[in-house]
C-alpha positions as CSV (number, residue, x, y, z in Angstrom):
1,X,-7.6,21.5,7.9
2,X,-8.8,18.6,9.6
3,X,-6.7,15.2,8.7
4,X,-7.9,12.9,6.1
5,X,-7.4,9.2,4.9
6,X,-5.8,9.5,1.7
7,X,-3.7,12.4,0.2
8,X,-3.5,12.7,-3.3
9,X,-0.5,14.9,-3.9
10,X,-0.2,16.2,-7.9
11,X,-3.5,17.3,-10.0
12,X,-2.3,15.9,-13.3
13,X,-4.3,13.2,-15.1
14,X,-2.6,10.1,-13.1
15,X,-4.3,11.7,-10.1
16,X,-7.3,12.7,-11.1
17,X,-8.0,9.1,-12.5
18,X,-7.2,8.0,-8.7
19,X,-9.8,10.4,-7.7
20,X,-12.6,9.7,-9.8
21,X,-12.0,6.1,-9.1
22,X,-12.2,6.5,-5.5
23,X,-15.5,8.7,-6.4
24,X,-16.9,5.8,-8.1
25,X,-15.8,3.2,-6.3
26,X,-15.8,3.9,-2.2
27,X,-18.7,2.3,-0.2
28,X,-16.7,2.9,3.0
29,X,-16.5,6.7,4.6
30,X,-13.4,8.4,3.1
31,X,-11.8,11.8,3.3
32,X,-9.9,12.3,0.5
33,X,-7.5,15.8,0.2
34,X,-6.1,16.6,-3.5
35,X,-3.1,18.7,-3.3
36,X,-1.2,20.8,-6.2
37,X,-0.3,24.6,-7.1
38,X,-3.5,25.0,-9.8
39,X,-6.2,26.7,-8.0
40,X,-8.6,26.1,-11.4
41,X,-7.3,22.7,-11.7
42,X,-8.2,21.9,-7.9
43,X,-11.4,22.9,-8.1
44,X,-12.3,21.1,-11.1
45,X,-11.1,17.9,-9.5
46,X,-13.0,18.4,-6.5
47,X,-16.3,19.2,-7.4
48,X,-15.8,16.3,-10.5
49,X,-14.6,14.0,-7.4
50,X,-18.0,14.7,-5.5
51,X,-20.1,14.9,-8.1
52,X,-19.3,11.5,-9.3
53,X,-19.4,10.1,-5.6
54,X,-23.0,11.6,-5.5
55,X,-23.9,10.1,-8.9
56,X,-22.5,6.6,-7.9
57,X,-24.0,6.4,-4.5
58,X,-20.3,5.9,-3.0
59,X,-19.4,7.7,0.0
60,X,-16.1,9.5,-0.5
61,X,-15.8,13.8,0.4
62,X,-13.2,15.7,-1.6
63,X,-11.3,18.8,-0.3
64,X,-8.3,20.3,-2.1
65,X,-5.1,22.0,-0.1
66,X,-3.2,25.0,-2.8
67,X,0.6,24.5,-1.9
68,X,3.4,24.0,-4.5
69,X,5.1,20.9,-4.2
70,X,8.0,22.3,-5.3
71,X,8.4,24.9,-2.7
72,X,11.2,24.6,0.0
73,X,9.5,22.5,3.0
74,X,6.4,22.0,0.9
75,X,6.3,18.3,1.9
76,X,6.1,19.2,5.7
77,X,3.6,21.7,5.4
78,X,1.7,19.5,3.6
79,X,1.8,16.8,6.1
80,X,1.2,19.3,9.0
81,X,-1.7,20.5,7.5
82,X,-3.7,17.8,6.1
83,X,-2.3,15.2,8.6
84,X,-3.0,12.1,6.1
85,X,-3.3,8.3,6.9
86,X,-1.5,7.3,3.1
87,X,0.0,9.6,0.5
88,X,-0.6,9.1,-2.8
89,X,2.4,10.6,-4.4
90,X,1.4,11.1,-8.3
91,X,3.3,14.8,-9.1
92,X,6.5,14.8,-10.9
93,X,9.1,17.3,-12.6
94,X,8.5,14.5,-15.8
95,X,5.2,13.6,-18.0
96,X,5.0,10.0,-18.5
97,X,4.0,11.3,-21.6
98,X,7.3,11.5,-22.6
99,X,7.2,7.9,-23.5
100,X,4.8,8.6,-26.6
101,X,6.8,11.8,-27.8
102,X,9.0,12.2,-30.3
103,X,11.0,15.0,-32.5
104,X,14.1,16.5,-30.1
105,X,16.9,14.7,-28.9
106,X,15.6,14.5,-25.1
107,X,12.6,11.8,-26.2
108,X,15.2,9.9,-28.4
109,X,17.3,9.6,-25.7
110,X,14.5,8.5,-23.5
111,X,13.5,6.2,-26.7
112,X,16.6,4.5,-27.3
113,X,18.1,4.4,-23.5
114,X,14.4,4.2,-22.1
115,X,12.6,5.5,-19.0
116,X,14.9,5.3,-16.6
117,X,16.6,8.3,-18.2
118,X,13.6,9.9,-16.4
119,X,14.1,8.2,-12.7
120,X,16.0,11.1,-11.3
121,X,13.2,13.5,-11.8
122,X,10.4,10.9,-11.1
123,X,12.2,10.6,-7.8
124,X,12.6,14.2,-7.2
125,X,9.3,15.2,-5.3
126,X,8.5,11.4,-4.1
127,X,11.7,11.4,-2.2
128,X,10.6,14.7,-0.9
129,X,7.6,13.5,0.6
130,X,9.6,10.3,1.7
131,X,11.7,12.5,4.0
132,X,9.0,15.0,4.9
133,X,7.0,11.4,6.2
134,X,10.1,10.2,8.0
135,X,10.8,13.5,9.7
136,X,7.2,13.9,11.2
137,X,7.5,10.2,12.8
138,X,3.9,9.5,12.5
139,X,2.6,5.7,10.9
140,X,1.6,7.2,7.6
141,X,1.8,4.9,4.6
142,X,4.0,5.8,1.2
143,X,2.5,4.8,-2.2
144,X,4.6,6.5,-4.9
145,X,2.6,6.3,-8.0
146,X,6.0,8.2,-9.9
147,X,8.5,5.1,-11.7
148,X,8.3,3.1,-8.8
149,X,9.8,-0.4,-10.5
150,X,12.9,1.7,-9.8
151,X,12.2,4.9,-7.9
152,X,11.3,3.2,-4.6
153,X,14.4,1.5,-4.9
154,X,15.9,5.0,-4.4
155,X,13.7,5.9,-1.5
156,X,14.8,3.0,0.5
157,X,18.5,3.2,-0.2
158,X,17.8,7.0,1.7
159,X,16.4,5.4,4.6
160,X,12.7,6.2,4.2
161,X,9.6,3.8,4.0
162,X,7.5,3.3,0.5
163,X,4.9,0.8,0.0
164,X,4.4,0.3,-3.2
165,X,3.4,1.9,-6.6
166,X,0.6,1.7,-8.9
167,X,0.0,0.6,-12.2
168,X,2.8,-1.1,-14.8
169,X,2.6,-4.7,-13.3
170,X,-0.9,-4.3,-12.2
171,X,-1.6,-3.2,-16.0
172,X,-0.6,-6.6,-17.8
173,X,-1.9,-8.3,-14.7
174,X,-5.6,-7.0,-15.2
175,X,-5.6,-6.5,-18.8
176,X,-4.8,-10.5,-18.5
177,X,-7.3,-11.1,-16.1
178,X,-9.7,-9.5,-18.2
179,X,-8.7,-11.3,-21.7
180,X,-10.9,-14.0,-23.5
181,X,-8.1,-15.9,-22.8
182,X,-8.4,-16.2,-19.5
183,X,-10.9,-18.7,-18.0
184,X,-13.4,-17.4,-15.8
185,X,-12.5,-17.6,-11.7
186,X,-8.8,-18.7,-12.6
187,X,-6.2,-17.3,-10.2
188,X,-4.0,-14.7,-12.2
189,X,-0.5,-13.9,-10.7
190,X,2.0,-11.8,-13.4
191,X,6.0,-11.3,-12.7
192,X,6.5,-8.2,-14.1
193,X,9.0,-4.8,-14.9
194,X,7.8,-1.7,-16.4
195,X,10.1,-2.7,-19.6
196,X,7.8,-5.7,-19.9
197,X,5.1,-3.1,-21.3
198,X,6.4,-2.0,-24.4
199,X,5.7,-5.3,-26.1
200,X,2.2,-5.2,-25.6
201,X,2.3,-1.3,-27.1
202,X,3.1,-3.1,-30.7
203,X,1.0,-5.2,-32.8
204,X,1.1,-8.9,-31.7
205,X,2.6,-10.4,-34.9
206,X,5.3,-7.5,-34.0
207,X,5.9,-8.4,-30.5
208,X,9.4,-10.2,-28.9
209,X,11.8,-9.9,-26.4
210,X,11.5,-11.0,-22.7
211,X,7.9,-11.5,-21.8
212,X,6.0,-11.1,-18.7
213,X,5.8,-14.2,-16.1
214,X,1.9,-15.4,-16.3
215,X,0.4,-17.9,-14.0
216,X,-3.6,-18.9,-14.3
217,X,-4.8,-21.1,-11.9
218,X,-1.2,-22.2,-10.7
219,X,0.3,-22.9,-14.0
220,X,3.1,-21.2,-15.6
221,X,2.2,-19.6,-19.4
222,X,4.4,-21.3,-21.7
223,X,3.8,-19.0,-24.4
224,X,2.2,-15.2,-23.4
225,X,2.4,-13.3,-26.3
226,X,0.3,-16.3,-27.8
227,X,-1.6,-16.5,-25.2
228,X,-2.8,-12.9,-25.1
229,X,-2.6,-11.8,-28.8
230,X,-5.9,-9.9,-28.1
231,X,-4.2,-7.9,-25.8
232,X,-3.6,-4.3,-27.0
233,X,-2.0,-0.8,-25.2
234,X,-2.2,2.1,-26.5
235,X,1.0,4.1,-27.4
236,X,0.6,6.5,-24.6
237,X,0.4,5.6,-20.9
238,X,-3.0,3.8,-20.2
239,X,-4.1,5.7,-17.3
240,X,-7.5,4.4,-17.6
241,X,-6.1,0.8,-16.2
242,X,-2.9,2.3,-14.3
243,X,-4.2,4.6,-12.4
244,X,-7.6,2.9,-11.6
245,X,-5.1,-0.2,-10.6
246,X,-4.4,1.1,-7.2
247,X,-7.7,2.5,-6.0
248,X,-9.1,-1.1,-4.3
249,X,-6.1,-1.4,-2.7
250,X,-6.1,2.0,-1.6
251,X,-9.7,1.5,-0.2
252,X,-8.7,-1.7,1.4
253,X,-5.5,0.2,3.2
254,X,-7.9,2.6,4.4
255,X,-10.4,0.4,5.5
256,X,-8.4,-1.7,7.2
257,X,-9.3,-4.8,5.1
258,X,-7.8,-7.6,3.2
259,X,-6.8,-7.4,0.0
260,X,-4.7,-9.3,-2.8
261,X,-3.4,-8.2,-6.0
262,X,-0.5,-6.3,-8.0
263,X,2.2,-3.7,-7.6
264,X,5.5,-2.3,-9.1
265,X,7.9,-1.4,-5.9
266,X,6.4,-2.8,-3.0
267,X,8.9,-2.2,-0.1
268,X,11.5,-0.9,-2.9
269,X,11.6,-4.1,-4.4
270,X,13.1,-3.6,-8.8
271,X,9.7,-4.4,-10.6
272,X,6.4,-5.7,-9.9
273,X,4.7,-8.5,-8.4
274,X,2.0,-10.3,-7.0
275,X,1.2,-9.4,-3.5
276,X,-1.5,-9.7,-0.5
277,X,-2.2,-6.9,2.1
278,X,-2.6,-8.0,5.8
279,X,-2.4,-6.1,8.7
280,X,-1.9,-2.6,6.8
281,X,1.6,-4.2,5.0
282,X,1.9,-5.5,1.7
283,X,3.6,-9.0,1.3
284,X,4.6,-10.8,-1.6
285,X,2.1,-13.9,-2.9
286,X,4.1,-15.2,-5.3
287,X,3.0,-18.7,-7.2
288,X,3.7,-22.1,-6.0
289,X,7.7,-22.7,-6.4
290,X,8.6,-19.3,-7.3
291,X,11.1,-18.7,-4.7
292,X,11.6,-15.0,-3.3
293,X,14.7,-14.8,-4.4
294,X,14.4,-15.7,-7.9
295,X,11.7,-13.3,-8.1
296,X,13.5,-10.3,-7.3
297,X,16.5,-11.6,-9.4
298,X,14.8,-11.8,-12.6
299,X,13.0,-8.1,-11.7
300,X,16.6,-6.5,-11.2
301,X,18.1,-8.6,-14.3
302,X,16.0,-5.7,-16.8
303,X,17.5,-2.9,-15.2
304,X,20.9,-4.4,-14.8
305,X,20.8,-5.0,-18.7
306,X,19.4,-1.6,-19.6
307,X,18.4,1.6,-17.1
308,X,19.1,2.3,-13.3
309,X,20.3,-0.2,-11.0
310,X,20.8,0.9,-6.8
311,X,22.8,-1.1,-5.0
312,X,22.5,-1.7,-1.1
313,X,25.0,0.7,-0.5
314,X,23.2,3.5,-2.2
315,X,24.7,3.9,-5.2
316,X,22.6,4.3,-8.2
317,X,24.1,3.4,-11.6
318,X,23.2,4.1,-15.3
319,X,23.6,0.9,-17.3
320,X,23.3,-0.4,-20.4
321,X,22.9,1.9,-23.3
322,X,21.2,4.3,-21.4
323,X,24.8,4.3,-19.4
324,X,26.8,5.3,-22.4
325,X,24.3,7.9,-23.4
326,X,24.4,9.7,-20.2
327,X,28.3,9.2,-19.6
328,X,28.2,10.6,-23.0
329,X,27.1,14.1,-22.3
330,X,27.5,14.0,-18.5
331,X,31.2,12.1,-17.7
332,X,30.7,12.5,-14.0
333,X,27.7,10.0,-13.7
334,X,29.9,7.3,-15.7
335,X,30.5,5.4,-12.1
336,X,27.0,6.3,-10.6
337,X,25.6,8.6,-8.0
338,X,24.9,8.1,-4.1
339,X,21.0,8.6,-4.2
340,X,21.5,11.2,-0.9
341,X,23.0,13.7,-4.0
342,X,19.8,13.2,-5.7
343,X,19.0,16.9,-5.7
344,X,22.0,17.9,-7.8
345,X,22.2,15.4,-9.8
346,X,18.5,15.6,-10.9
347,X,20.1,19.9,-11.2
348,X,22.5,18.6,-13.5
349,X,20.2,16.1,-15.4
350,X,17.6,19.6,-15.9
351,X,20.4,21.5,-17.9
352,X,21.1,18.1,-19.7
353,X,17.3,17.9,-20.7
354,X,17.1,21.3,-21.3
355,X,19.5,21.5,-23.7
356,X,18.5,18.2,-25.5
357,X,15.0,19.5,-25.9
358,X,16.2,22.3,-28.1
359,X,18.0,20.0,-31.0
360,X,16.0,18.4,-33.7
């Protein structure tokens, strides 16, 4: 198989949104290769991926590539054989669904101790591919679309390259962008962390807790949840805004264009922020006197209260109450993990799920 511009690796509905949006979207040539171990589900997704770049006018081609990403060396045969300019890493061991579940003692655990009791197997096949891209030494470009407010923070403490994520930040930050509240033309920037969402997933007379950083037009927010009581998530992950969140970035990485906006993780920075793409990288844009520093401190300050924190020597900790869960049933992760263990520590977080899943 020839090589293409973007890889899309995973076929579940994260992906296929990325797809269709690059089918409605692209005015640029692009050859786009969607790659998972569901021969019906491929299929679908292609000929739904060029039927709505024909309908649209836009001028994206589809292929598919049948491997299972969980094989041994499945991230080096894909790479040999569809020889991609950026990877779009959207396949996980864990639904984001999870979030919006409820009834065995796995989702309460991911209720109460939240999502990053799911990091380990978001990380799984992303730091797969991280490896696989390191090991083939060619300039290919990393967006891992799987937890990345914390996951890419993993693949950099292993020594690989990630660019960014999608969605999470780039969700409040368009949804904001888009509200009444908003004036028309004003400059939006949002400091953000994926725990920042859940707010916005409730009511607004039952919303609290630390809220996203909003500038418009250069001004700091004083009040968001006031601001943007029209705002409303759903329960569920909002793919239609999350996964569409990446694709003009995407096109503008391929394309070799400018372009400014949102993402969680970008260089395996905790949480999301504003940032501007030049020359192929991604750099941050934050606001006028928002230092760098202070940025990334009150990113890492959520995790460090509750979730998954990696420190620069690689060792990834469960904190928080999500710490004394885990320590709880698994004793050996009370003093963290060195992310290079990853594989059996996501093994022994499997039997941990497993068993969870089964009690009321």
């Amino acid at each position: 198989m020839a090589g293409c511009d973007i890889l899309i690796s995973g076929t579940g509905g994260f992906a296929a949104r990325i797809a269709f949006d690059i089918a409605a979207a692209a005015r640029e040539p692009i050859e786009v290769i969607i790659a998972g171990r569901n021969f019906e589900r491929l299929n679908w997704l292609r000929t739904a991926a060029n039927a709505r770049a024909a309908l649209f006018g836009a001028t994206a081609r589809f292929a598919t590539h049948e491997i299972d990403l969980l094989a041994p060396d499945a991230s080096d045969v894909l790479l040999t054989a569809t020889d991609p300019r950026i990877v779009v890493q959207a396949a996980s061991i864990q639904t984001s669904q999870v979030i919006a579940q409820s009834g065995n003692a796995w989702t309460g655990l991911v209720a109460e101790g939240g999502l990053s009791a799911t990091a380990v197997f978001q990380a799984l096949i992303s730091a797969r591919v991280a490896a696989a891209i390191t090991r083939a030494g060619k300039p290919v470009t990393l967006v891992n679309c799987c937890f990345p407010d914390v996951v890419n923070g993993m693949i950099r403490a292993m020594g690989h390259d990630v660019s960014c994520g999608m969605g999470n930040v780039a969700i409040l930050s368009n949804v904001f962008a888009g509200s009444a509240a908003t004036p028309a033309g004003a400059e939006v920037k949002v400091l953000a962390h994926y725990q920042n969402l859940a707010a916005w997933r409730r009511r607004p007379e039952e919303r609290g807790g630390r809220a996203p950083r909003v500038w418009l037009g250069g001004e700091e927010v004083a009040d968001v949840y006031a601001r943007f009581a029209d705002i409303q998530l759903t329960p569920e992950p909002v793919i239609e805004i999350s996964g569409a969140s990446g694709v003009p970035m995407l096109l503008a990485m391929a394309g070799g264009r400018r372009w400014q906006g949102h993402v969680p993780g970008p260089d395996g920075l905790p949480g999301g922020y504003p940032v501007k793409l030049v020359g192929g990288r991604l750099e941050l844009a934050l606001p006028p006197g928002l230092l760098r520093e202070e940025a990334i401190a009150w990113n890492t300050s959520f995790e460090a209260s509750n979730g998954l924190v990696v420190s620069s020597d690689g060792t990834a900790t469960f904190t928080g109450i999500l710490g004394g869960r885990i320590a709880g049933h698994i004793p050996e992760l009370r003093d963290g993990f060195d992310v290079h263990e990853l594989e059996a520590v996501c093994e022994t977080l499997l039997g941990l799920r497993e068993m969870l899943m089964q009690r009321a």
